[in-house]
Each structure stands twice: as structure tokens, then as C-alpha cells.
N, C-alpha and C positions, 0 to 999 in steps of 0.2 A: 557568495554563499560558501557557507565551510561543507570541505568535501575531505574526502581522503582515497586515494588509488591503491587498491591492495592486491595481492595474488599475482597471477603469470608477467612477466614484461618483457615480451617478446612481442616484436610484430604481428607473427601470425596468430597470437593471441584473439576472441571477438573479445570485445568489450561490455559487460553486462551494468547495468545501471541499476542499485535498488533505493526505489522510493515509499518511505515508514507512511504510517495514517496520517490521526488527524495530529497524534503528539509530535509528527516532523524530525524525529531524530532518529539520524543514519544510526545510532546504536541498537536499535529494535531488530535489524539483520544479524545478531552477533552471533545466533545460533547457526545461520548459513553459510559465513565466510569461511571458514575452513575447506567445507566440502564444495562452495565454487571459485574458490581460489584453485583449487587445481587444475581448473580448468579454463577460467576467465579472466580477464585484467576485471577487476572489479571496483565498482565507481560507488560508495555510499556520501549520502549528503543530507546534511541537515536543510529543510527547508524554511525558506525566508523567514524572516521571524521567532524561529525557534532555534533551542539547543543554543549553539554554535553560531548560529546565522541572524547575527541580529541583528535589530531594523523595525520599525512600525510599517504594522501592514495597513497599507490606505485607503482610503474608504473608497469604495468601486472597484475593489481586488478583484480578478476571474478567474475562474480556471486556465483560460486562455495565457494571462501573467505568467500563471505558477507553470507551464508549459514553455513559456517563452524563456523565463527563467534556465530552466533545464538544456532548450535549446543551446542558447549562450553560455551556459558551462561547458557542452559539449564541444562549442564553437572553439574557446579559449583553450581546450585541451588538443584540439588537433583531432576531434573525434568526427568522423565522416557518417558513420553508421554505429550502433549495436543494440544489444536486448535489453530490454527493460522489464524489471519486474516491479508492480507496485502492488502495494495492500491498501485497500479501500480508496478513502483519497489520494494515497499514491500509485495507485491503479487509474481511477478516475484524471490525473494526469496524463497519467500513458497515456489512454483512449485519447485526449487534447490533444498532446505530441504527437499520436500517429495520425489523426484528423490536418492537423496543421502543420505538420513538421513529417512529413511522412516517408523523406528520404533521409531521416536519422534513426528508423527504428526499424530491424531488418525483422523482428519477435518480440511479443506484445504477452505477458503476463499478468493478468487481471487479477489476484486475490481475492474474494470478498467482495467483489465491485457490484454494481446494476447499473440499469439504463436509464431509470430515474426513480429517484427517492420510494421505497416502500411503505407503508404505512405506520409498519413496526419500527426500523428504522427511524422514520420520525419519532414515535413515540418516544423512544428510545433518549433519541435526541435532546427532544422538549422536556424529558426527565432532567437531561446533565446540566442541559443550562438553567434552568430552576434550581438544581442546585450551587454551580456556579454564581449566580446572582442573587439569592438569598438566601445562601448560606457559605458561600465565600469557597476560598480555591482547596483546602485542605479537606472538606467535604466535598468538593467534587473529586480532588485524585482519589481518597477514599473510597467513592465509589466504583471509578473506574474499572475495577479487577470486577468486578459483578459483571459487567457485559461484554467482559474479553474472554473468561477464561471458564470451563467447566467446573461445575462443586466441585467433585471429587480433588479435582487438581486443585481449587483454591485451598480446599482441605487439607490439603502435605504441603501446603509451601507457606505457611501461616507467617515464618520468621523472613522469608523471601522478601514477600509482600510488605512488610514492616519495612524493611531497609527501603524497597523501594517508593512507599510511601513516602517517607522521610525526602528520599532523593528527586524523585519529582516534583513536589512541593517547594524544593528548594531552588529547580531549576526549571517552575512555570514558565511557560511563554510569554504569561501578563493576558489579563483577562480582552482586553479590545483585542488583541491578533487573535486569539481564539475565536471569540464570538465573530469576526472577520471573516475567516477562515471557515468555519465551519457554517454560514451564511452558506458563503461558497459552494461546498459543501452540498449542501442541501437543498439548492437552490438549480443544480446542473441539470440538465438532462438532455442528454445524448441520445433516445432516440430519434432525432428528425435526422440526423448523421452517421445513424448507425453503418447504414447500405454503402458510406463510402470512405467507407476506414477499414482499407482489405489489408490489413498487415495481420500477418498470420498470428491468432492470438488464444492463447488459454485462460478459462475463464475457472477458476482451482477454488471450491467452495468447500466449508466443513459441513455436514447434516447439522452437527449442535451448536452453531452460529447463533446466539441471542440476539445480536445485532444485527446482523446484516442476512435474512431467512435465504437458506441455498438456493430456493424456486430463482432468484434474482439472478444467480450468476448460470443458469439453466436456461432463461431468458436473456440476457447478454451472448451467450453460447451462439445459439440458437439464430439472434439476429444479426450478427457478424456476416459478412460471406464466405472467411474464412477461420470462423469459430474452431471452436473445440474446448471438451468441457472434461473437467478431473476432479475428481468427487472423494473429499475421506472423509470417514463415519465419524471421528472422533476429533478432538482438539477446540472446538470454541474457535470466535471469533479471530482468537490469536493463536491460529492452533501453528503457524510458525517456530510457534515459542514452545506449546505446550506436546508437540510430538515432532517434534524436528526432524529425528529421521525419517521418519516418511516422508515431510513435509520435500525435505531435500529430494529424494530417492525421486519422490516423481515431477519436481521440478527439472532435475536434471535429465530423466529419460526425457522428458519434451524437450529441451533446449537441445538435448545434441543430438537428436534425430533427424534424418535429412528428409524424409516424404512432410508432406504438408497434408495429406487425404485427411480427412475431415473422422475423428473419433471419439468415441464415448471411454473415458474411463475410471471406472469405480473401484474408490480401495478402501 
């Protein structure tokens, strides 16, 4: 897989690992790296299939793969332990890697995640790929800013959006890894495992998630044993992207804080 190591390089550096949705490209972090490169050896990677990392994904792909996967990069790098932050399905990996792989993930960041598929979410879902399939890849990137980002915001970024349309289009995945991938996807569910995935983990939700409703990661929170939930009011599905500094602000207060006590926090 294409990866790149950015930020601290120093031994005592931890090492933080970020894994993107369902688009798979380590550039979806680029609002982040700055403010944890100060602090982290920082690990971004394109996943299998996409971006940079390419490859046909097989039929009978698992979450467990896309996990094992990550494993093995960690392995090839010399990496014994570190934190891992994922957004939706690269959250939904975490959760895999700290179930199976659990003395590689010392902090567990869940974005956007649940425990198993919502209804909405599906809906959601069964929209993109209806339009993926009959009506091809250019209408579905098209639509994708609909269920990432708030109006208001889609509203000021009209010329954004255009390039990026253009540039996702040009750098699809290819419709089988996707429809593959997001099977995957869709298909998980982690609660009969939830009770024994104790890696200390935050479950970081927006209220105006179209996608993926916050109750989900309130419930993920919740049935962890060492949950813990962080709530912003604003930003959309990909609110990462669409308020960043905060986004940051309270990622980083959880990652370098030493108590583990179980908390609620709302911003």
C-alpha cells in the first residue's frame, strides 16, 4: 500500500496512524497534519485499491483483510504499537485492528463510526450506489458533497467543489473496488465483539452528520468498556474538513492526555 511518514522523527515520538472513509485516500487528513505532526510520527495511507494503492479488490474482501493489511504495514515499518484515528470505514478498521490486532493499537479514534449499519445510513448508501450504477461514476462523485458536507458550507465553496469534482472523477477507484469495499462496509457489525475490544477509544461524532446520525457513535461510546464520546455541533459528516480546528483541538486534547476515566464531551 502507498503510505507516507510525516511529522516528529524521533524515537520517543508515538506513532499515530490516519485511516480516510470509504474514498481511501490518505489525503482526506491534510487538514490535520500540521497540527499532529507536532506532535506525532504520523503514518497516512492510501487503502487498497484506491488513490495510490492499486490493486483489485477480491471478491470476499473483510474488514478483517483491510485490518490485516494495516497490520503488515505497521509490521514492515518497525511499528510495535500506536494510535490510530479512522473516519467511518477507517474507524470501522480501527475497531478490526484493536479486536485482532490489539497489541498494535495503544488509542483508538472512531470518527463517525457505529456498531452496526443504521437505517439512514443505509438509505444513504443505496442512494450512491443507484447512482453509481445507473447513472455512472461522474454522478455519483457529483453527488457525494450532499452527504459529507453542511449547505451552508457547500454554499461558499461552489469553486472548491468543482475542482474537486473534476479531480476525483479522474482518480476513481473503479466501480468493483468500490461496490467491494463498501459491501464491506455495510455488511460489519461489531456488536457481538464489542465487550472485548478494551483499547481505550473515542467515539468523535458531528450533531449534522447526514450520513452517519450521531445516536451511532453515542452507542458505540457507550458499549465499549473503555469508551468515551466527543460531540461537535457543527461540520457534517466530514466535518474533519469543514471545521478543522476544532476538529483538531479535541483530537489532540484526547490523544495526549494520560487518565483513561471514562468522559462525556460536548463542543
Amino acid at each position: 500500500m502507498y503510505f507516507e511518514i510525516l511529522g516528529k522523527d524521533t524515537p520517543l515520538a508515538p506513532t499515530l496512524v490516519l485511516s480516510a472513509g470509504l474514498g481511501g485516500a490518505g489525503s482526506f487528513w491534510q487538514p490535520q497534519i500540521d497540527a499532529l505532526s507536532q506532535h506525532f510520527q504520523v503514518v497516512v495511507y492510501d487503502h487498497f485499491g484506491t488513490a495510490s494503492s492499486k490493486g483489485r479488490v477480491p471478491e470476499g474482501y473483510s474488514m478483517a483483510d483491510m485490518a490485516d493489511e494495516v497490520a503488515q504495514l505497521l509490521r514492515s515499518l518497525s511499528i510495535e504499537r500506536c494510535y490510530f484515528v479512522g473516519h467511518a470505514l477507517g474507524g470501522m478498521i480501527g475497531l478490526q485492528l484493536a479486536l485482532t490486532h490489539p497489541q498494535l493499537v495503544g488509542k483508538l479514534v472512531v470518527v463517525n463510526g457505529w456498531t452496526t449499519l443504521d437505517s439512514q445510513t443505509r438509505r444513504c448508501f443505496n442512494v450512491r450506489q443507484d447512482l453509481l450504477l445507473n447513472s455512472g461514476v461522474e454522478a455519483y462523485v457529483r453527488a457525494q458533497p450532499l452527504f459529507l458536507f453542511p449547505a451552508d458550507w457547500l454554499s461558499q465553496h461552489d469553486v472548491l467543489l468543482d475542482d474537486e469534482l473534476r479531480h476525483q472523477t479522474a482518480h476513481f477507484q473503479g466501480t468493483e473496488n468500490l461496490l467491494r469495499r463498501l459491501n464491506v462496509l455495510m455488511n460489519t457489525d461489531f456488536r457481538p465483539y464489542l465487550a472485548d475490544i478494551t483499547t481505550p477509544t473515542l467515539a468523535l461524532c458531528s450533531r449534522d452528520d447526514l450520513l452517519v446520525p450521531y445516536h451511532c457513535s453515542h452507542q458505540l461510546a457507550a458499549s465499549l468498556p473503555n469508551g468515551e464520546l466527543a460531540e461537535m455541533a457543527y461540520g457534517g459528516h466530514a466535518m474533519s474538513v469543514t471545521d478543522a480546528d476544532n476538529f483538531n483541538r479535541i483530537l489532540l486534547d484526547w490523544l495526549l492526555k494520560t487518565q483513561n476515566a471514562k468522559t462525556s464531551l460536548v463542543h
